[in-house]
N, C-alpha and C positions, 0 to 999 in steps of 0.2 A: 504493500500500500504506500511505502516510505516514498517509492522512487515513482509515482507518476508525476509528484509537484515537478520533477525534474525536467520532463514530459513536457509539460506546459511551457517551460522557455519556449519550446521548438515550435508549439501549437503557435504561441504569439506573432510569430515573424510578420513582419511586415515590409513590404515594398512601396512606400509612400513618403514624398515628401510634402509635412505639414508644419504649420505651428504649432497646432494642439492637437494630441490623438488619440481616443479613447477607443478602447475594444476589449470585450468579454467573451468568455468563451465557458461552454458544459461542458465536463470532461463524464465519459463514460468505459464502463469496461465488460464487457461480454455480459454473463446471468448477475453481477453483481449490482447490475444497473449504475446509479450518478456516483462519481466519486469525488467531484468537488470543481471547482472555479475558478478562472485565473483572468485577472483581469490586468491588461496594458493601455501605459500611459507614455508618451511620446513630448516633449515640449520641447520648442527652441526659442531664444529670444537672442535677438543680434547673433555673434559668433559662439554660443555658447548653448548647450542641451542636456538635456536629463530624461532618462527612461528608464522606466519601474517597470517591475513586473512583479501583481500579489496574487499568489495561488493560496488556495486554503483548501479542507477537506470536509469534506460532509457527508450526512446519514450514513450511511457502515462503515466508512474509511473514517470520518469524523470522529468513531465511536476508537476503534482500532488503531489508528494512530496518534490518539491522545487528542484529538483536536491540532493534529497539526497545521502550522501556518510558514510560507515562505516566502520572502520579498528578496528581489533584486533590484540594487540602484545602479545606474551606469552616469557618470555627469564627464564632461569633460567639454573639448570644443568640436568644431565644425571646417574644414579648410577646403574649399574647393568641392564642395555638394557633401564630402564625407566625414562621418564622426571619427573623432580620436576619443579614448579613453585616456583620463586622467585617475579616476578614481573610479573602482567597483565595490558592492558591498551586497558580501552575502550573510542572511540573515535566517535561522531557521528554528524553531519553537515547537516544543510537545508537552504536552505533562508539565514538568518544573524545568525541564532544561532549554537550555538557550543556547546555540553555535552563531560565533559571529566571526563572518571573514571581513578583511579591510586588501585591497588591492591598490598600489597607488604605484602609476608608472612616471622615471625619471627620463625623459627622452634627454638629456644631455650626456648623461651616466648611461644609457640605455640597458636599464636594469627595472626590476618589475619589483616591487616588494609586497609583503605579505604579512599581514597581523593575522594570527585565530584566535579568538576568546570563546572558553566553555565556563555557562555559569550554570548552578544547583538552587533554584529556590529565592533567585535572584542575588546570588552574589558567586562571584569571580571567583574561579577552583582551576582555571591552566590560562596561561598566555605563552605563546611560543608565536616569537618571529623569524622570518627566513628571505631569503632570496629563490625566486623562478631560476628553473634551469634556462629558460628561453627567455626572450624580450619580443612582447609584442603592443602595437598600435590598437587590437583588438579586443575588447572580452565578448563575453558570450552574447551579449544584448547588441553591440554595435555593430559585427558581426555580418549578423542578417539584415539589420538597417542597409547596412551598407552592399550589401549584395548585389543591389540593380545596377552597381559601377563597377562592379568584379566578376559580375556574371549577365550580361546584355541582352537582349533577343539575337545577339548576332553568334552567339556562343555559342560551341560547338556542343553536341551531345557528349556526354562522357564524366568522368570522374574527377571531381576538382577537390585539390584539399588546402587547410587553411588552415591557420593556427589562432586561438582563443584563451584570454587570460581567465579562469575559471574553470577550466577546461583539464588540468594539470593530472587528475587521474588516467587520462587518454595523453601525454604528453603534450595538452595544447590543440593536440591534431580534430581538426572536423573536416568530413568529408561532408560534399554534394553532390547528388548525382543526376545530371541532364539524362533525362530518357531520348533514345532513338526513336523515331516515327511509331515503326513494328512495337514499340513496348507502350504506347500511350494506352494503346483499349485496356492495359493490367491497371492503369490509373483511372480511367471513365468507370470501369464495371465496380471498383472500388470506394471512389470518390464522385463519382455523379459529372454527367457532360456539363458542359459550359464554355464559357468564355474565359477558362480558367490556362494558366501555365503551369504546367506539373515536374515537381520535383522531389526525389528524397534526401532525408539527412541520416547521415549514419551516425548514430550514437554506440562510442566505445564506449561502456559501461555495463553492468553485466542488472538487467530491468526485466524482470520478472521469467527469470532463470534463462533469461538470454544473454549470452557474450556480446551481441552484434546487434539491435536495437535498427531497424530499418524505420523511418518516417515516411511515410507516401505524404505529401501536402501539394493541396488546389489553391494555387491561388489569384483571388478576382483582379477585374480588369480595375478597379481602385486600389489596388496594391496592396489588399488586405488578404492573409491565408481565411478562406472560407469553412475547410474542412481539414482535418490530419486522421491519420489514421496509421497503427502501428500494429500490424495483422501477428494473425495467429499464435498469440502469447501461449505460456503452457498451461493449462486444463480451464482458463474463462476465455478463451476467444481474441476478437478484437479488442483495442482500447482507444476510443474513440475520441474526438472533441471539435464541437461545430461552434460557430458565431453565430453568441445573439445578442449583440450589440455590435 
């Protein structure tokens, strides 16, 4: 139940440039029906932006997972249509405990640093800081912002990979994979026709006894993902999440 908030980064994507941008999304997962909520928010003002993403859990994952709750902050700037990350923040609550990451990149040092805070009951019981093995421009939320200038309509079908600050169980690495002509009907029969661009994200991380986490996502001619879907989990099916908002 832990790992679909995780899920939801990927549901959020968006291909849109706005000033303000709001989107929700249901997340579902085969017979156990709703499993909770993730809603994104997008702002920019002059050369400067910030995008959240809160997912939380409800009826039987609500129950099961303590009430779990997760946000991601992404703030940094804007240079030439694309976000930089300056500072990521990940945050995640159950029961009494509290995980807090702090991400803050030095592009002069070109070094990524890393705070983790674990609290019990609301107070502080580990802090360890570190340095990334890699240094990147990207976390996980800027990412897919930034996709539609790293990945074009002119792009070719095939396997692209990328690196992401947040990401550091997979070594940073995210893959995306353009479908070939011959493979779009596995996305229609899946994800419903439209006027949509279809692609998947592969998540290294190991999401409900899978190693390899494949993402199928539609997404509309507003630049928003309409549908995701992450097929044939082991013994509940699909796990599913559409926009309704």
């Amino acid at each position: 139940m832990k790992k679909y908030l995780l899920v939801c980064l990927f549901f959020s994507l968006s291909w849109l440039d706005a000033q303000v941008l709001d989107v929700k999304y249901k997340v579902k997962f085969g017979i156990l029906g709703e499993l909770g909520v993730s809603h994104a928010h997008l702002e920019t003002k002059g050369n400067h932006y910030t995008i959240s993403i809160d997912a939380k859990a409800t009826g039987l994952a609500k129950s099961l997972s303590k009430n779990r709750k997760e946000t991601h902050l992404s703030e940094g700037f804007i240079r030439n249509g694309r976000y930089y990350t300056q500072r990521y923040t990940v945050q995640v609550e159950y029961g009494e405990k509290k995980r807090e990451k702090v991400y803050t990149v030095d592009y002069q040092k070109k070094i990524v640093s890393k705070i983790s805070k674990k609290y019990r009951k609301g107070k502080l019981i580990s802090h360890t800081e570190s340095t990334l093995d890699f240094f990147g421009t990207d976390d996980l939320l800027t990412l897919y912002f930034n996709l539609p200038k790293l990945l074009d309509a002119k792009s070719k079908p095939g396997l692209y990979t990328f690196r992401a600050i947040g990401a550091e169980q997979q070594d940073g690495k995210v893959e995306i994979r353009l479908p070939k002509p011959e493979q779009v009907k596995k996305y229609t029969d899946t994800l419903g026709k439209g006027a949509y661009r279809y692609l998947t994200a592969i998540i290294y991380q190991k999401i409900f006894s899978s190693n390899k986490g494949e993402l199928m996502i539609a997404i509309g001619k507003d630049g928003i993902t309409q549908k995701a879907v992450l097929k044939d989990l082991v013994l509940f099916g699909d796990l599913t999440a559409e926009r309704i908002k």
